[in-house]
N, C-alpha and C positions, 0 to 999 in steps of 0.2 A: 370735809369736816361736817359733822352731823350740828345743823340747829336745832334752836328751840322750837320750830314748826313741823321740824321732822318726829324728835321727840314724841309732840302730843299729836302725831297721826299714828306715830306706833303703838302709842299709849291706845290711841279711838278704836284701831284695830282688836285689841286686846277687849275692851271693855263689850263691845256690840257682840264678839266673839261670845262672849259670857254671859250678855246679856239674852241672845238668842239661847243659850244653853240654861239660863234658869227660868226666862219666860215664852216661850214658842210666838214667831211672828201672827200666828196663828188666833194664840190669845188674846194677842192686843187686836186683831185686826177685829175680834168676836166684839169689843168694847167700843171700836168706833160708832157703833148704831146709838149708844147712847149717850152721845157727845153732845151738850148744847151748843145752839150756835153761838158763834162769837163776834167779837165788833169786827168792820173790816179795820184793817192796819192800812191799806193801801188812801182809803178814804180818810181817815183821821191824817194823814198830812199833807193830803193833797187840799183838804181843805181849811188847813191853818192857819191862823190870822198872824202873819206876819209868815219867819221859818218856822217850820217845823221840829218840833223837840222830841226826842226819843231817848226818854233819861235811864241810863243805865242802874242794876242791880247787881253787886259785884266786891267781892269781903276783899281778893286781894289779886294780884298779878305775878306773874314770871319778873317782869321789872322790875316793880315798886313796892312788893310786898304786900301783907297787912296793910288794907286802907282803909277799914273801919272795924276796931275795935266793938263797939259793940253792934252788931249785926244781926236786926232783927227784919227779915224781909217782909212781912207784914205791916212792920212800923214807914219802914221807908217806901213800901207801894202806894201805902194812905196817904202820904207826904208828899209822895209825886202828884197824884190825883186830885190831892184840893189845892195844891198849888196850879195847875192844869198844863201838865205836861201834855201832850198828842199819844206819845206811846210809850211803854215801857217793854226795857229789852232787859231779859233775867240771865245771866250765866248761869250755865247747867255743868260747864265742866269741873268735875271734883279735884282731879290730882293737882291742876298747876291754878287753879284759880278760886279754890276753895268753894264751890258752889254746888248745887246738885239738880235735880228735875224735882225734889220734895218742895225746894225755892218756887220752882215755875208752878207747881201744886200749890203753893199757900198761898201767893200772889193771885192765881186767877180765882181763886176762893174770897180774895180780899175784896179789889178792886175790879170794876167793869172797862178799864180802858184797855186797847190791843196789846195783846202783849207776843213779844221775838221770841223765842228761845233762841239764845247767844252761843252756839256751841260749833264745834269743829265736826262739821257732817261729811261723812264719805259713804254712808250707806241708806237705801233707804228705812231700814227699822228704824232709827233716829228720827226722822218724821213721824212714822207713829206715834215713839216716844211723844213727840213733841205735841202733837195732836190732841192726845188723850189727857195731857197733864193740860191742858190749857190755854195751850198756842193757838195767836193769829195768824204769823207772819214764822219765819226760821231764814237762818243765814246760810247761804252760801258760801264759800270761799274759793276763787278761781285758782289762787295758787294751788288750792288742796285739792280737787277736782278735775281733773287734767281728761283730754281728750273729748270724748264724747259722754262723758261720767255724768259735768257739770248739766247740760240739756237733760238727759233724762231725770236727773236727779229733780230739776225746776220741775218737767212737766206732771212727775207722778207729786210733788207736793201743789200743785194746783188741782190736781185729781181730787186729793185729798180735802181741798180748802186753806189750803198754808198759802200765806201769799208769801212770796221768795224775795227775799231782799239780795240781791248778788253782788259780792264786794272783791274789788283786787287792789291790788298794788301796781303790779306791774305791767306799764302799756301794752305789753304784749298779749296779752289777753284778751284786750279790750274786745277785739271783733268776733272771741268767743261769749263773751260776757253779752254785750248786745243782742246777738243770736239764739241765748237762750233760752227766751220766751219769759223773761221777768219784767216786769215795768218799773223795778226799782233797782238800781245802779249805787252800790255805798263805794266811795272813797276812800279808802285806809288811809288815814297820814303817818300809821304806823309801819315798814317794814317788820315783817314778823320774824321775819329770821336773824335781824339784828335789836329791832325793836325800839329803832330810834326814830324819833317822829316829826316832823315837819307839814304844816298847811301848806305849804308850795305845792305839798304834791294835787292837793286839789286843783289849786289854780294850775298846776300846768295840764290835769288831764281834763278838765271840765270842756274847754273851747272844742276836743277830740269827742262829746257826748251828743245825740240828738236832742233837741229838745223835749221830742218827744217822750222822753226819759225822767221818772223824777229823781234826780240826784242828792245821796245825804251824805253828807263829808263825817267821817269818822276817826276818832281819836285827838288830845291834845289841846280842843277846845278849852280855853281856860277865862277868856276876859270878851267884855261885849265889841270891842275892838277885832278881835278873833271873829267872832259870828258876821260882825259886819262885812268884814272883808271877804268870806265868805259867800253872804247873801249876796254883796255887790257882782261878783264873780259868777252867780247865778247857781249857787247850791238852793235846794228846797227845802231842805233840813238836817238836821244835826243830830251827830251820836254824841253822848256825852256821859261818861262815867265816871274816872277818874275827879275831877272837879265836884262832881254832887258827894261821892262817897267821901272825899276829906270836910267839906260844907259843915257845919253845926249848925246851918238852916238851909235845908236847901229851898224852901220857898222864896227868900232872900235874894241866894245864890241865882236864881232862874228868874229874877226880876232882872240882876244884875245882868244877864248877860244878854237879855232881850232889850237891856238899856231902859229899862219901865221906871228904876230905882230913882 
């Protein structure tokens, strides 16, 4: 039975497909020389006072639907920033989460803090993409990556200056995930294929990580309770989307759950 991760890799395929056919990897690559530098991502949470925050920008999900009605990502990057989140991660994918790379474009025009591009990568054009609009940092995903994909994929986005965030679900990965030359390890507490979410999953793969590793637990976060258990557990930092986009403050919301409030 076909899931929703299967889905939006057939979808990725399609898009890169076309994307290569109406702008040549060739032209973006002409564009990288005049890229300004950007913050590190890997530095802004390794250096964070307390966990590390990385607050998601994101209209809606495969799940949950519409989670903010009015959606201005300029409004809400400003929001992130002087509330002083560590990093902000943009979703770029259009069909199943309503987002685009013009998002990752208006945000790094906005604000100076590191920014993810949040997107389902299986090729390297997408790191350009991701490069040229703005990006610090770009996600991995081990489920989506298989074989020897996931390593090269890391190595040519540290070529490039992306620092590689690498996320799984499932422990089976893990000794490919470790392997791959990222110094950042994400947590999914989401299964993508059914999309049902749980913190356990950090605490149970976290004690299986090196230290060496900075690990940021992702998805579900909702109460300072949650992040605790978390920190205690030895995560470095937090993905958190869901919880800021329903917020009507999210400076509030991010006191709250660093417990400041």
């Amino acid at each position: 039975m076909e899931t929703i991760l299967d889905k939006i890799v057939a979808r990725k395929k399609e898009e890169v497909f076309l994307g290569r056919k109406n702008i040549p990897e060739s032209d973006l690559l002409k564009r990288l020389g005049n890229m300004p530098p950007t913050s590190s991502f890997y530095n802004a949470l390794a250096n964070a006072r307390g966990i590390g925050v990385i607050a998601e920008i994101k209209k809606a999900s495969p799940s949950a639907g519409v989670l903010r009605e009015s959606f201005c990502p300029a409004t809400i990057a400003k929001e992130y920033e002087s509330s002083g989140v560590d990093c902000i991660s943009v979703l770029t994918d259009e069909h199943f989460f309503q987002g685009s790379l013009k998002d990752l474009q208006i945000v790094s025009d906005t604000v100076k803090t590191p920014l993810l591009r949040k997107e389902f990568v299986i090729d390297y054009y997408q790191l350009l993409e991701a490069k040229i609009h703005g990006a610090s940092a770009i996600l991995f995903i081990a489920e989506v990556l298989l074989g020897d994909d996931l390593k090269h994929l890391v190595g040519e986005a540290i070529k490039l200056g992306l620092e590689p965030l690498v996320e799984l679900y499932d422990a089976c990965h893990l000794s490919r995930v470790l392997d791959s030359g990222t110094r950042l390890v994400g947590i999914n507490n989401r299964d993508l294929r059914t999309f049902v979410t749980s913190l356990d999953h950090t605490l149970d793969l976290l004690p299986k990580i090196p230290k060496s590793f900075l690990v940021v637990s992702e998805s579900g976060i909702q109460t300072n309770k949650d992040v605790e258990k978390l920190k205690s557990a030895g995560a470095k930092a937090i993905l958190v989307g869901e919880t800021f986009m329903r917020s009507g403050n999210i400076t509030s919301t991010l006191k709250t759950l660093k417990g400041l409030d």
